[in-house]
N, C-alpha and C positions, 0 to 999 in steps of 0.2 A: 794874504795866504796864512795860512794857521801854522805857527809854531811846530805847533805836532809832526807835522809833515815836512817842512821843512829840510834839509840833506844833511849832516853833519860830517865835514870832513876833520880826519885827526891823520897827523902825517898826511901820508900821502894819497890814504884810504878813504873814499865818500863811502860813508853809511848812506840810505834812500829817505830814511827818517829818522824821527826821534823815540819812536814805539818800538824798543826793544822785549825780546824775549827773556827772562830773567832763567839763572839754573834752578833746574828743577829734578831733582832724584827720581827716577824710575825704577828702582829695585827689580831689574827685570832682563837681566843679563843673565849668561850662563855662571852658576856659581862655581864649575870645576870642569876638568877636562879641556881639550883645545879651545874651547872658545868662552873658557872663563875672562869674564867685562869686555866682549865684545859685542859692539850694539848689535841690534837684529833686528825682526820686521817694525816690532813694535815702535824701538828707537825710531826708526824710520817714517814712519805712520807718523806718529805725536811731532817729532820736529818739521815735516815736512808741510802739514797741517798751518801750522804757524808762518810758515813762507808762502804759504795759498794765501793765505788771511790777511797778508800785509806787512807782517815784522820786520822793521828794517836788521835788525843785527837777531840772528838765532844764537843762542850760547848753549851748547850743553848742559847737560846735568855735571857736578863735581864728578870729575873723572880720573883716575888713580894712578899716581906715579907708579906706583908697586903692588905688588898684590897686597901687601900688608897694610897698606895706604889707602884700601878701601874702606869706606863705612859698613857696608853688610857685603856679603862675599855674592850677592847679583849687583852689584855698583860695578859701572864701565870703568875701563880701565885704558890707558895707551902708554905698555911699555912692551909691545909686540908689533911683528911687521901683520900677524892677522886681523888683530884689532884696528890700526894705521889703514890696510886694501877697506873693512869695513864704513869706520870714518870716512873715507875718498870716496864710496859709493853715494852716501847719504850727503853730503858736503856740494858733489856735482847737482843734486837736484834742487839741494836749498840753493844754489848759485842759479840755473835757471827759470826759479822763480823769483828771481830779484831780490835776494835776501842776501844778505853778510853772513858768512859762518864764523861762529866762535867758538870756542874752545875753552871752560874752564879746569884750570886745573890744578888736584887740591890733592890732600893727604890727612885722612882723618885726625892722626895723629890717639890722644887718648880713646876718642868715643870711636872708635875702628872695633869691627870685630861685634856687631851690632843686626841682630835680626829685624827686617824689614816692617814699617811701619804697622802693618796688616796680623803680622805674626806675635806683635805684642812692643817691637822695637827692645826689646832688652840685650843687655850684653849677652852673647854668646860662648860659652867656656873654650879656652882651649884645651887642645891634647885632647884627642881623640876625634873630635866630631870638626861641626865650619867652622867652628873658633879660632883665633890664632893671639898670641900676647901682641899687644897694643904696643904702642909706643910715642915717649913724649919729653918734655921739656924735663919732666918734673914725677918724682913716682907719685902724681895724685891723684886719686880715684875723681870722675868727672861727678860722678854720684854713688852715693850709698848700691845703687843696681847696679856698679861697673867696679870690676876690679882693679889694682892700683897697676898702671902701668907700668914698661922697665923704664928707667930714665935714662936717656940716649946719651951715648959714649959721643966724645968729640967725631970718632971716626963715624959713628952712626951718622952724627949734623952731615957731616959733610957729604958720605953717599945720598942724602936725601938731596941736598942741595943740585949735587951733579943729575939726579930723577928727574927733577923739576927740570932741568937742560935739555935731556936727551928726550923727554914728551914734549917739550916743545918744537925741536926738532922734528920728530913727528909728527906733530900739528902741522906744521909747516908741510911737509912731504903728504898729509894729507887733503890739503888744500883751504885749511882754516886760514883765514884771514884776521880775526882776533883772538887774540891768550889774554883771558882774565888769571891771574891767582887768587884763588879763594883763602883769603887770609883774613875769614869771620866766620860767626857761628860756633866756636868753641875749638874747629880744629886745628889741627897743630901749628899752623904760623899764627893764628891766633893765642896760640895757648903759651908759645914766647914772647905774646905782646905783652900778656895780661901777668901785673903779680899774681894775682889770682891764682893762674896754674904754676907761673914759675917760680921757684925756688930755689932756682941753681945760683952756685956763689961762684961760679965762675965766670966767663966774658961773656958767655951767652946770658946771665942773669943780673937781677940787683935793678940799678939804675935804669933810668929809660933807651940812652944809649946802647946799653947792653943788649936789653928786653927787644929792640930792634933791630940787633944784629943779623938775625936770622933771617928775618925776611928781606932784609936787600942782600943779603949774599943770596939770594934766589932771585930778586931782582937781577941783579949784575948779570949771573951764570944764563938766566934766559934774555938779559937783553941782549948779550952777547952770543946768543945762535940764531934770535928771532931778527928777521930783517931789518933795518934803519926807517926803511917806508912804511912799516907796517905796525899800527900802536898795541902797545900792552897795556891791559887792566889790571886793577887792585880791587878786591871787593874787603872790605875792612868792616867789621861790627864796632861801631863808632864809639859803644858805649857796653859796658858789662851789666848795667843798672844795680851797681851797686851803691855808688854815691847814688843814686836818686830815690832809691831806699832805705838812708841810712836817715832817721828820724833826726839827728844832731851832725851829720857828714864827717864823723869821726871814724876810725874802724879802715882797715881794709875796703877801699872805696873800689881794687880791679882796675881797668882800662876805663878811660874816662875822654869825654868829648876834648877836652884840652890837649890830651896824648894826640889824640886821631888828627887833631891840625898840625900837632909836631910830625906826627908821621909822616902828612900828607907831603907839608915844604918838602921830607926828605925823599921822599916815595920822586915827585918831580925833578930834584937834583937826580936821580937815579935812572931817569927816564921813561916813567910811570906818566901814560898818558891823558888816563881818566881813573877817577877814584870811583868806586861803587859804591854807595856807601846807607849799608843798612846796622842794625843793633843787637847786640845779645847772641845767648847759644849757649858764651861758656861756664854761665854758673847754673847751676838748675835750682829752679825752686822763686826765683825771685820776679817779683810783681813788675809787668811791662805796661803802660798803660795806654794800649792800642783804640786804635779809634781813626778814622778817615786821614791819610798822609803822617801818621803819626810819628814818623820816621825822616820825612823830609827836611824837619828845622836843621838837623845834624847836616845833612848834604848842602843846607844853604850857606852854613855858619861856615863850613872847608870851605866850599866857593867864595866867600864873600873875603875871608883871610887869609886864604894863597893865590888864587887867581886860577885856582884846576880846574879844570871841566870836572864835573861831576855827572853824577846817574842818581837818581832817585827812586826807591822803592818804598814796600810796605802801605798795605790796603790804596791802593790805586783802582781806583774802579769806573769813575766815570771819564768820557772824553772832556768835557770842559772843567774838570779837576786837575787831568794831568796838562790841560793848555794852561790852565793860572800859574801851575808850577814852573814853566818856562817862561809864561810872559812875565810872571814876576820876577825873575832873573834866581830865580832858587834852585834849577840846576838847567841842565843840557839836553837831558833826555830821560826819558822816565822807563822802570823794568817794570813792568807787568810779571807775576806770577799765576797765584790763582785765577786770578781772572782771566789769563789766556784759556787756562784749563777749561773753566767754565765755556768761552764763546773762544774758539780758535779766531774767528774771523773777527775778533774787535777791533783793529786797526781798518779793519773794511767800513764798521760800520760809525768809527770815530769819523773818518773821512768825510761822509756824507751827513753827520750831524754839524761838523765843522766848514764846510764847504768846501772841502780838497779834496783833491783826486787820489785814489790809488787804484793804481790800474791790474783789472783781475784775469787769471792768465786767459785766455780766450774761449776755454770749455767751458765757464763762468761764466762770458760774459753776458748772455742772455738774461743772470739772476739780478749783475749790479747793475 
């Protein structure tokens, strides 16, 4: 039988495979009024598409603790019981087509406050118009285009932390079965990993212990609503690519592959079920050197020196790519992103170049 396909159970919860759906941003929520970050046809269409095609675990797009917690003001959000009935509508049909529903969930942090890729992606001013002031570890601007955030009062950490609870909570009452937190790509549980963005000289800053304060007090606060049987994900940016562009490795080297294993041990003592684990986001400007699984050494090296299940992403493209990736023992399960985009149905069509079955819902089935 093919790897691929194969069922992955964590706690108590069988996934149907190993071809997950990775988060993917659709900037295409309402930006204001009742149904500001609440999904709609479209969410529904695009995720729903990927549970016809095969995917064992659906994840949303990063979905917003707080309204100020989104990346551009059309980012879903779930700190509403209207957005939670929405989530429950979309969640029952990926359930009947044999999919996992997941739920990630994340908080821009500095790069919040950010027009939609289309529109140019730049920061958005506040005061007056869809803008609103950002918020972060650290007042540092993410780039020259973005203005320098406020830096969060202890009581700020902590209402965010208590967000991150009560949208899981939600998740739950919507009938998500996985919670990733998105703690990579530059936003803000990201952005107290990394010296990089923090600065703070107080508990949340400084040392590594510090720098990872924050994200297991968000750890803790959602394992403690999210059920005992039901696992939680970490998505972590393994790497800043700073050291790996630092011609003599002196200097400000950021988050580094070395932290991301420290994190991982603790992320597990914490009860962090699977590590997700892709690269970069939170410096701009710096050289990543992409190319076919470019991403995957970093998910084998945590697998290999804590013993986590991991996920592996970044440029995944073909089916007997992402089998070598598990027969060689380099992670558990592979995210698809673009490439789902490209062909919804590649887990259909993985199956039948690998010799496994997935079985297509029955309006289908004349096509497989």
């Amino acid at each position: 039988m093919s790897a691929l396909f194969e069922p992955l159970t964590l706690r108590s919860l069988t996934i149907p495979n190993r071809v997950w759906m990775a988060p993917m941003c659709q900037y295409s929520a309402a930006a204001d009024g009742p149904d500001t970050g609440v999904p709609n046809d479209w969410h529904l269409a695009h995720l729903a598409a990927r549970a016809v095609g095969g995917a064992g675990l659906v994840l949303t797009e990063a979905t917003a603790v707080s309204p100020e917690g989104r990346i551009s003001p059309a980012d879903l959000g779930l700190w509403n019981a209207r957005q939670q009935e929405a989530f429950a509508r979309i969640n029952r049909l990926l359930t009947e087509q044999g999919a996992v529903a997941g739920l990630q969930i994340a908080h821009a942090g500095r790069k919040a406050s950010a027009a939609a890729p289309w529109d140019g992606g730049g920061s958005l001013p506040a005061g007056g118009g869809a803008g609103w002031t950002a918020l972060a570890p650290s007042a540092v601007p993410f780039s020259d285009d973005f203005p320098a955030p406020d830096e969060m009062t202890a009581e700020q950490i902590r209402a965010v932390v208590g967000q991150f609870a009560d949208t899981a909570r939600r998740a739950l009452a919507a009938g998500f079965k996985v919670v990733e937190l998105h703690g990579a790509h530059g936003y803000l549980i990201n952005e107290f990993l990394s010296p990089h963005s923090n600065h703070r000289t107080d508990s949340y800053g400084g040392p590594f212990d510090n720098r990872v304060r924050f994200a297991l007090e968000i750890v803790d606060a959602v394992r403690a609503v999210w059920p005992e049987e039901l696992p939680l994900l970490f998505r972590v940016s393994a790497t800043d690519w700073l050291q790996e562009n630092a011609a003599d490795g002196s200097g400000n080297v950021g988050w580094t592959a070395d932290e991301t294993v420290r994190l991982a041990k603790e992320l597990l003592a914490h009860g962090v079920d699977l590590l997700d684990t892709s690269t970069g986001g939170n410096v701009a400007g710096v050289r990543v050197p992409t190319g076919p699984g470019y991403q995957v050494p970093f998910a084998a090296r945590v697998r290999q020196e804590t013993g986590m299940p991991v996920a592996a992403v970044g440029l995944i493209t073909e089916p007997r790519q992402a089998e070598e990736i598990l027969t060689s023992g380099q992670a558990d399960a592979v995210l698809l992103g673009r490439e789902l985009l490209r062909d919804p149905y590649w887990p259909a069509r993985a199956a039948r170049e690998l010799g496994a079955a997935v079985t297509p819902p029955p309006q289908y089935g004349r096509a497989w």
